[in-house]
Kinemage of the C-alpha trace (Angstrom):
@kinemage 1
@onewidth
@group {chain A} dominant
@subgroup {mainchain}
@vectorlist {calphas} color= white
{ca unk a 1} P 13.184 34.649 42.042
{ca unk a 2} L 14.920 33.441 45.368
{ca unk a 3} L 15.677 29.794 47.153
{ca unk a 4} L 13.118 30.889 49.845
{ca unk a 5} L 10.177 31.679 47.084
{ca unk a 6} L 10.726 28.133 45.721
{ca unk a 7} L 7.464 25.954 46.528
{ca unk a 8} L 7.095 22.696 45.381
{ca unk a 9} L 4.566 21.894 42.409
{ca unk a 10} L 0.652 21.749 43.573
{ca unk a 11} L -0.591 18.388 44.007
{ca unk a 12} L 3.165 17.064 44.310
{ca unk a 13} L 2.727 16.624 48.172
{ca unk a 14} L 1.721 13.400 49.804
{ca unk a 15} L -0.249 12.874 52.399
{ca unk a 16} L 0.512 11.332 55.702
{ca unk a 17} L -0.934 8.399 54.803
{ca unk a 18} L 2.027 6.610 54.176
{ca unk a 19} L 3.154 3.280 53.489
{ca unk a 20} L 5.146 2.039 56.303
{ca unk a 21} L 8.119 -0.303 56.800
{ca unk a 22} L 9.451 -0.157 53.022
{ca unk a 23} L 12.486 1.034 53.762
{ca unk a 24} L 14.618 4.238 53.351
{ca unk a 25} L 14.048 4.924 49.934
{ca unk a 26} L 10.370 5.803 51.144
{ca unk a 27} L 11.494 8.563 53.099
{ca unk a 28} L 10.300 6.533 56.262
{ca unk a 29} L 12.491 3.691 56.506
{ca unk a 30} L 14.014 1.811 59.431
{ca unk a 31} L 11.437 2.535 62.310
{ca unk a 32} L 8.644 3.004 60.141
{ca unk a 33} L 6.969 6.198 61.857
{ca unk a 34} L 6.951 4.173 65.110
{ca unk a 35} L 10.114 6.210 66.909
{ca unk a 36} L 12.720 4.103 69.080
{ca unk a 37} L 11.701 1.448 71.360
{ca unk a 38} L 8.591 1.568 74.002
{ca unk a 39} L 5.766 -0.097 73.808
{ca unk a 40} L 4.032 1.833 70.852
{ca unk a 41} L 7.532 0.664 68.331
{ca unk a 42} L 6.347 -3.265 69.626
{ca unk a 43} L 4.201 -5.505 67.813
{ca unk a 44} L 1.457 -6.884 69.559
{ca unk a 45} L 1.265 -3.150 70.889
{ca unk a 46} L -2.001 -2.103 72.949
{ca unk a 47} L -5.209 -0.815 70.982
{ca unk a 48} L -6.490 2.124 70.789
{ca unk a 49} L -7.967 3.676 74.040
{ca unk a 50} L -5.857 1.442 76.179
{ca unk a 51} L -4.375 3.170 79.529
{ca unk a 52} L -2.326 0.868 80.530
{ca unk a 53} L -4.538 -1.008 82.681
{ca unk a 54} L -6.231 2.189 84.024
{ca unk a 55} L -9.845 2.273 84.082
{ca unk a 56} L -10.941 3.380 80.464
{ca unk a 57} L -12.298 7.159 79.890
{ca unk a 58} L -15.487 5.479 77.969
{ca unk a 59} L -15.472 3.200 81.259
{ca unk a 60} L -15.458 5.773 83.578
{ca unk a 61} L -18.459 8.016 81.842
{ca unk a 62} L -21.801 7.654 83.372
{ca unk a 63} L -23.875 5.430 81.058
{ca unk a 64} L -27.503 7.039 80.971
{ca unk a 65} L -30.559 5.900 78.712
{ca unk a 66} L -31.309 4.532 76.125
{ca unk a 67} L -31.394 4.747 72.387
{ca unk a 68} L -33.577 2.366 70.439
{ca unk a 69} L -32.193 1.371 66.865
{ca unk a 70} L -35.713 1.236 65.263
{ca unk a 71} L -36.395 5.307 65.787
{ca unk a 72} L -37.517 6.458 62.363
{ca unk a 73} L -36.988 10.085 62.202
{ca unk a 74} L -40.663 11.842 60.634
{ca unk a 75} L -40.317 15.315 59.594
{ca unk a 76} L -43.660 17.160 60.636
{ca unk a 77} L -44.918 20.010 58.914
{ca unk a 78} L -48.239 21.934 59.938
{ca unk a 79} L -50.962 22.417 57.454
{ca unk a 80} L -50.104 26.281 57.475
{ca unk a 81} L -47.434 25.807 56.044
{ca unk a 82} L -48.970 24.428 52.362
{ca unk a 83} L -50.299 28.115 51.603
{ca unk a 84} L -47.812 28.558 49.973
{ca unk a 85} L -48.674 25.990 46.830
{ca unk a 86} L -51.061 27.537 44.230
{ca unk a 87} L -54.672 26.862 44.285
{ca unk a 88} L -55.261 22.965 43.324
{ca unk a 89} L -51.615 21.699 43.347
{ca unk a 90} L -50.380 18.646 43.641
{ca unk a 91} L -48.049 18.375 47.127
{ca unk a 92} L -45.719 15.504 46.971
{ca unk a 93} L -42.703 15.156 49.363
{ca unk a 94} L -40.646 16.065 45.805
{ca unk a 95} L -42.968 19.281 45.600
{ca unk a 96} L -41.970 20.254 49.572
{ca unk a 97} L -38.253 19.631 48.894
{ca unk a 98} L -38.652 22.395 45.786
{ca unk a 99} L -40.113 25.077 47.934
{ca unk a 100} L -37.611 24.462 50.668
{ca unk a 101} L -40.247 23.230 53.444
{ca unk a 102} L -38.213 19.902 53.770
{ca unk a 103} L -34.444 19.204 53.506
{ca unk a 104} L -33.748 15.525 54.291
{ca unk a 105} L -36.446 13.570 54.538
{ca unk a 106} L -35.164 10.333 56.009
{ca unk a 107} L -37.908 8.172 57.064
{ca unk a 108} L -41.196 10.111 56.040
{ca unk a 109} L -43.174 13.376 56.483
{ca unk a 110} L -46.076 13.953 58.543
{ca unk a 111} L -48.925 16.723 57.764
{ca unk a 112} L -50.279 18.336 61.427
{ca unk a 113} L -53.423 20.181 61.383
{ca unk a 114} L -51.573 23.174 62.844
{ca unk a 115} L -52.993 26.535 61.277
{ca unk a 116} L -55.316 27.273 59.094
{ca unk a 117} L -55.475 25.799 55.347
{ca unk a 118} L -57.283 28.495 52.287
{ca unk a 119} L -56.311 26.396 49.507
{ca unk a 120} L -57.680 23.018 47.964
{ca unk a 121} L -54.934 20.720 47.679
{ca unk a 122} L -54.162 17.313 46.380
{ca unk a 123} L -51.761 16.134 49.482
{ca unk a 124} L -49.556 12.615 48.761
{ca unk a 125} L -47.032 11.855 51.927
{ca unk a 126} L -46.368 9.721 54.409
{ca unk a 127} L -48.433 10.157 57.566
{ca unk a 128} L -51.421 13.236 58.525
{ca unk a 129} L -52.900 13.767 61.924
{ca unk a 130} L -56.644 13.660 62.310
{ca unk a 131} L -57.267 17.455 62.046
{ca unk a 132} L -54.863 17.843 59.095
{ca unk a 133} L -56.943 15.370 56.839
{ca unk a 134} L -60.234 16.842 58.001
{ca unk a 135} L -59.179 20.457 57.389
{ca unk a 136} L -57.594 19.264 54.261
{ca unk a 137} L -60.957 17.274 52.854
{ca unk a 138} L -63.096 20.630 53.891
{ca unk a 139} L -61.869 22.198 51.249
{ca unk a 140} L -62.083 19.535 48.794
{ca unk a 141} L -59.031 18.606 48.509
{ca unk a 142} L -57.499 15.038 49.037
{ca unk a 143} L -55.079 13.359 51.374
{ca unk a 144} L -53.505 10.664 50.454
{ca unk a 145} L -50.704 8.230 52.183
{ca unk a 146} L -48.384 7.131 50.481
């Protein structure tokens, strides 16, 4: 063993998250991480983004459009793709999730009547387009909303 294999213990590192202004003894004592003198070492210093009386960068971007809070996001899925369930099954937003059809389903799914369906299903989510609930029904199967 050598002085330049020594490491020190895992874990026994801190982060930079430290506390500041709490003197030497905390390894960042006197100017407490600020440096020496300027405006940043100040109290009552600028926030952060300010240029020094510059127009902003987020000020000078072009603002365009705009984004409405109350968007839910609907994950669609065509009626294709519910072949894949067994003859008779029960399809839940659970049962899609299993087979790997939906990942994240944050405000609903919706069942398009994209494709052809062979199977009769028992269908429970959110939403269906007109064609997806009559080509589900043809085969005797049942759509319901939940």
């Amino acid at each position: 063993m050598n002085l330049s294999d020594l490491r020190p213990a895992e874990g026994s590192k801190q982060s930079n998250n430290f506390r500041k202004g709490r003197g030497h003894a905390s390894g960042n004592g006197k100017t407490a991480g600020y440096g020496h003198k300027g405006q940043k070492a100040r109290s009552g210093r600028p926030r952060d983004g300010f240029e020094g009386g510059q127009n902003p960068f987020f000020r000078r971007l072009p603002k365009r459009g705009f984004r409405n809070r109350n968007t839910q996001e609907i994950i669609t899925i065509n009626v294709s793709m519910l072949n894949r369930f067994e003859d008779g099954a029960d399809v839940t937003i659970d049962s899609l999730m299993d087979i790997g059809l939906v990942s994240n389903p944050k405000d609903g799914v919706k069942i398009l009547g994209n494709g052809e369906l062979t199977k009769k299903l028992n269908v429970k989510v959110n939403a269906y387009s007109a064609k997806a609930v009559e080509k589900i029904e043809a085969l005797g199967g049942k759509a319901e909303v939940i």
